[in-house]
N, C-alpha and C positions, 0 to 999 in steps of 0.2 A: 504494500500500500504506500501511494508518493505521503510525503512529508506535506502536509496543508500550508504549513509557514514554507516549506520553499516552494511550494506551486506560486505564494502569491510574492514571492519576490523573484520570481523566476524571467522577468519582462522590467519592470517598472515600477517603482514602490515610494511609500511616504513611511518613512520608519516614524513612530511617536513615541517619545519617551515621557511615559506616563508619571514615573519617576520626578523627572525635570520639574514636569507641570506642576505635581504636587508642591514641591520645595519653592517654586512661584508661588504659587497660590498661599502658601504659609507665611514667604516674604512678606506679601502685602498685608496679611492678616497683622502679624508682628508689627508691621511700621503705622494700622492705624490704631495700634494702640491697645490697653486692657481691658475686656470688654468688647470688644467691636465683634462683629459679625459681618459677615461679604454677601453678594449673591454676583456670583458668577455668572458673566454673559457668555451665553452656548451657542448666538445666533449663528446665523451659515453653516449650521452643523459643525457646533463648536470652533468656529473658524477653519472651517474645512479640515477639520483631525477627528471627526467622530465623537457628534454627542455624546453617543451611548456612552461609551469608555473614557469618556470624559468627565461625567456625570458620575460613574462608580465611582472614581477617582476622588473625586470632592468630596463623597457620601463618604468613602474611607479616611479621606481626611481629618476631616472637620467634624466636631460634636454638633448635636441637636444646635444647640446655644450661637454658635460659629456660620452655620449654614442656615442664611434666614430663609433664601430662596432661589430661585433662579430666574437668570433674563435672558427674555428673547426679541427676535423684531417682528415678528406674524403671527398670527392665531396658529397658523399649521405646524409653525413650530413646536406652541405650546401644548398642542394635539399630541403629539410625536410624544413631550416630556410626558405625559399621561400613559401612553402607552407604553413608556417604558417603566410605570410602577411609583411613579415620581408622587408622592401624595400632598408635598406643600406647596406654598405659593409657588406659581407663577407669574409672572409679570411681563407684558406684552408693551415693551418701549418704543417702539413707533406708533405711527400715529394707526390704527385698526379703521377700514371701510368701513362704513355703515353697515354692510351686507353681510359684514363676517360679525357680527353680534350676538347671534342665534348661536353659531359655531364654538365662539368667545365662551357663552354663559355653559353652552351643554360640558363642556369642556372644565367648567371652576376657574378659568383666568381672569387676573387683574388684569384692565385694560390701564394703560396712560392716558388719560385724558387733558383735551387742551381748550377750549370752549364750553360754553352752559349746552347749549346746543345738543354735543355728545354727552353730556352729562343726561339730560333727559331721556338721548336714545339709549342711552346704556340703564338706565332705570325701568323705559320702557319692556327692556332683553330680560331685565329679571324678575318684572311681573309677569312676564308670558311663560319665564321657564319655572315660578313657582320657587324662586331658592334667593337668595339674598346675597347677591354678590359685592365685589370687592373692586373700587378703584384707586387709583394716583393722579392728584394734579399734577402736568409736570410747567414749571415757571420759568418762561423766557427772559433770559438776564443776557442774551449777548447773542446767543446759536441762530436765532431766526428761523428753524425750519418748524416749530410747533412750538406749543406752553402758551401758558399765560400772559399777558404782561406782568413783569415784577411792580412796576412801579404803579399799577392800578387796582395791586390785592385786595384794598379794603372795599374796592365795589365787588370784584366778582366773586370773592371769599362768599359772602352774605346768600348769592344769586345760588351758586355750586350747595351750598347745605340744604340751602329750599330746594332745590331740582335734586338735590338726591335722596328728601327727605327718609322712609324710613326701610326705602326698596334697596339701598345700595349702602355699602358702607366706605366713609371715606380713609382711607388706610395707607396714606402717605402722601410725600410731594415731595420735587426732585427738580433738580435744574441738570442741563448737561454745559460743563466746560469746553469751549471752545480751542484754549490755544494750550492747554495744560502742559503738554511735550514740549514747551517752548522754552528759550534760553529765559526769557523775561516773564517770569512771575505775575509781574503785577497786572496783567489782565485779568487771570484770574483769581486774584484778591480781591480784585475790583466785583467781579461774576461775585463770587460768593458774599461781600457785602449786600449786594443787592439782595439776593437770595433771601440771609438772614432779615432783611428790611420785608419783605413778603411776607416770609413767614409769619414775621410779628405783629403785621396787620392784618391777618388771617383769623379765624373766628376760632373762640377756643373749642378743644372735642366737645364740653358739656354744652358748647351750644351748635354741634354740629360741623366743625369742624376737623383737619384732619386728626386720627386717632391714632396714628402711626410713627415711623421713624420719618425725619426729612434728610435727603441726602445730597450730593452731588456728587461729588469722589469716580474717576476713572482709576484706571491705573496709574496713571503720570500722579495725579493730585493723590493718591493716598499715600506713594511711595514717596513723595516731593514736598508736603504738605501735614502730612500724618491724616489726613481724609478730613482738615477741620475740628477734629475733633467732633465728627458727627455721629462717630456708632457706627456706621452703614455704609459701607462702600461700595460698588461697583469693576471690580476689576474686571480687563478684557485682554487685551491683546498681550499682556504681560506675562499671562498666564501659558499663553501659549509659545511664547521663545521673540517675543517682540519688543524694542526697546522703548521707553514709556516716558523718552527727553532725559538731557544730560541727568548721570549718576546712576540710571535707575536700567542699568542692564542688566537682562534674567539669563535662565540657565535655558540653550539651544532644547527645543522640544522637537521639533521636525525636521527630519534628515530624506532629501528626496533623493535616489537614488535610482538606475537604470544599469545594465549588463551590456558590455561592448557586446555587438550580433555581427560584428563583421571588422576584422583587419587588414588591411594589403597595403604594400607597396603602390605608388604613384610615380609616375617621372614627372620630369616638369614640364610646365606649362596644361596638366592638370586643372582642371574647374570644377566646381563645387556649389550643389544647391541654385535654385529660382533665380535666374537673373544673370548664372556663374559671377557673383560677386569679388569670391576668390579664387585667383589662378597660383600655384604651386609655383616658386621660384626656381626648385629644385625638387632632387627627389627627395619624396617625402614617406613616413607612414601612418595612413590615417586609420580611425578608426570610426564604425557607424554605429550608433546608441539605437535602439528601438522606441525614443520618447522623442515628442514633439510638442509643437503648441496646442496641436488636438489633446493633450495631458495637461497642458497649462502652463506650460513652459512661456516663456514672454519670446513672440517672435524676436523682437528687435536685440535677444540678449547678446545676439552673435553678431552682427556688428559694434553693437559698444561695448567689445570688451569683454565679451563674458568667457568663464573658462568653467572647467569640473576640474575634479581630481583623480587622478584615474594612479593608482597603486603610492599613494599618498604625496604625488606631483601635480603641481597644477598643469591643466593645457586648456589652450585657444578653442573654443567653437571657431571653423571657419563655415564662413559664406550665413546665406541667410537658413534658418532653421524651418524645417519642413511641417507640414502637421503630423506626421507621424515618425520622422527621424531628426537625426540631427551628430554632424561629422566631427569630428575635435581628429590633432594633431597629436600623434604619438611621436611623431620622431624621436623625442627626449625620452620614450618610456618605451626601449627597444623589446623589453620581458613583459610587454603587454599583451594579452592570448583574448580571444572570443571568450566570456562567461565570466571576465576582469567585471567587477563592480567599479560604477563609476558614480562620484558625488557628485551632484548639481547644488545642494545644499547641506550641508553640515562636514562632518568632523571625517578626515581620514589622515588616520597617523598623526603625527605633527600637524599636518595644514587645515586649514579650515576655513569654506565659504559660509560664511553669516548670511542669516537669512535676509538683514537688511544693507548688507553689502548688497545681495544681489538688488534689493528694491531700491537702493539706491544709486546704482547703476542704468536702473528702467527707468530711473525718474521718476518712481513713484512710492509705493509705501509698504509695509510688510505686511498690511491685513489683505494688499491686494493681491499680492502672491499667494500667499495661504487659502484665500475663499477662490480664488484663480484654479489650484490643481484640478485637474478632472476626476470624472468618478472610474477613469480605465486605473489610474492609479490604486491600487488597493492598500491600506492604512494597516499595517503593521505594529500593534500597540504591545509594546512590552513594560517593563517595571524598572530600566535599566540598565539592567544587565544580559540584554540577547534572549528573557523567554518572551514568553508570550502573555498580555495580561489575563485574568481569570475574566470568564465570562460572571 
């Protein structure tokens, strides 16, 4: 009988070191402080590593007290955490269609709400399902893309406890940080000033207001910050091996990795990939990976520069990258054979591509690598040290 872990690194893989994550996720817990409790954002399927196994992970973590709950951006997400056994909060932080409210209530999820409006329809969802659900203001102090206005709490505080009278229960409020990763602080000092100004024009629980924790806190500001000393944090991309602004670098969680499928000799003047961008000077020996951008690889990494590891050397991707292959330069790594593991990102031997080396290479950011990988890729979660984690 084949070995199931090497069937699925047998082509193209996302190794998760569950491990890693944990020890992040306890970081940020430690930095906001005694007391405090997290909820975990899983959105993208846990940023493209696998709720599921994500989610054990946390549960093993973390005590009752520790784990208040978890965050997602879609009702189908929140569906999914259900079906995986998940029995506390949920919280659904983007902004939820009208349409998905039915979905929302049969489900138990916290919606984030941002107008009276949704306040009513979300009141409306839980007199028709019969059960008394649960929402979050969330208070616009800078983001622009939902919330409240901060600066006009004391009208819609009043407006939001009437319209949720005694069908919904109000059970937090929450700003999200705009520049938090940034060298310069004081924006969001500024954010969270507002914030606490909201709040306190806000109507107290015994007359209807919220009854819950208030938070803001990503990763950057709990690790940067100590989370305000709010109780309640937010971490996200930190957890999964992403760097959350100066100081605040985690431990590598996702190593994407691929098997040379093909070696040969070239002579020169040789060409290579869409366009033949690149011609061989000389002779060379290349090698051909079986991963591409149809896996989520970023077309453009092979022109700017990008390289793998192949027997703990770096080398050149040449020419432009295919959707299902992609050639790198062995010459330098003459003991290089067909079934050589090649890193695209993380740790081989000595060297090592950072996940946000590469994202910042592509111009752009490591949540968008991570939610980027395809599903041909198959997630490989261990504890570590090379098993496999328990289901």
């Amino acid at each position: 009988m084949s070995d199931p872990q090497t069937l699925l690194r047998s082509r193209a893989w996302v190794d998760v070191d569950l491990g890693a994550l944990r020890r992040n996720l306890r970081r940020v817990l430690n930095a906001a402080g005694p007391g405090a409790a997290v909820v975990p954002m899983i959105k993208a399927d846990a940023y493209g590593l696998g709720a599921a196994a994500v989610v054990r992970a946390c549960r093993a973590e973390l005590s009752r007290d520790e784990l208040w709950g978890f965050g997602v951006a879609a009702v189908a997400e929140g569906e999914a955490l259900r079906a995986m056994g998940w029995p506390g909060p949920v919280t659904v932080f983007a902004v939820a269609p009208p349409g998905e409210y039915a979905r929302a209530a049969a489900a138990d999820l916290t919606l984030a709400l941002s107008d009276p409006e949704a306040v009513r329809g979300w009141a409306a969802a839980a007199l028709a399902s019969g059960r008394r659900l649960r929402f979050q203001t969330e208070v616009d102090t800078g983001m622009g893309r939902a919330g409240f206005p901060w600066e006009r709490a004391a009208e819609w505080g009043p407006v939001v406890a009437e319209a949720a009278g005694d069908l919904i229960a109000w059970v937090g409020c929450f700003t999200h940080f705009h520049s938090a990763d940034e060298l310069d602080l004081a924006p969001t000092d500024a954010q969270w000033e507002r914030f606490r100004a909201a709040v306190a024009a806000l109507p107290p629980a015994e007359a209807g207001g919220p009854a819950g924790p208030v938070h803001a806190a990503n990763s950057a500001a709990a690790l940067r910050r100590g989370g305000y000393g709010a109780g309640l944090v937010r971490p996200g991309i930190f957890l999964y091996g992403g760097a959350a602004g100066p100081g605040a670098a985690p431990e590598p969680v996702a190593s994407v990795r691929a098997r040379l499928a093909l070696v040969r000799e070239v002579p020169a003047g040789t060409t290579v990939g869409y366009g033949a961008t690149y011609t061989s000077a000389g002779a060379e020996r290349w090698g051909t990976l079986s991963v591409g951008y149809g896996d989520g690889v970023p077309r453009r990494l092979g022109p700017l520069g990008g390289c793998v590891l192949v027997r703990g050397r770096r080398v050149p991707i040449l020419g432009r990258i295919s959707m299902d292959a992609m050639v790198v330069d062995l010459t330098g790594v003459p003991d290089a054979r067909p079934g050589d593991v090649a890193t695209l990102v993380g740790r081989d031997g000595g060297e090592e591509i950072a996940l946000d080396e590469v994202a910042a290479r592509c111009g752009t950011i490591s949540y968008e690598i991570l939610t980027g990988l395809g599903p041909r890729l198959p997630r490989v979660h261990t504890d570590g040290a090379g098993e496999r984690a328990g289901a």
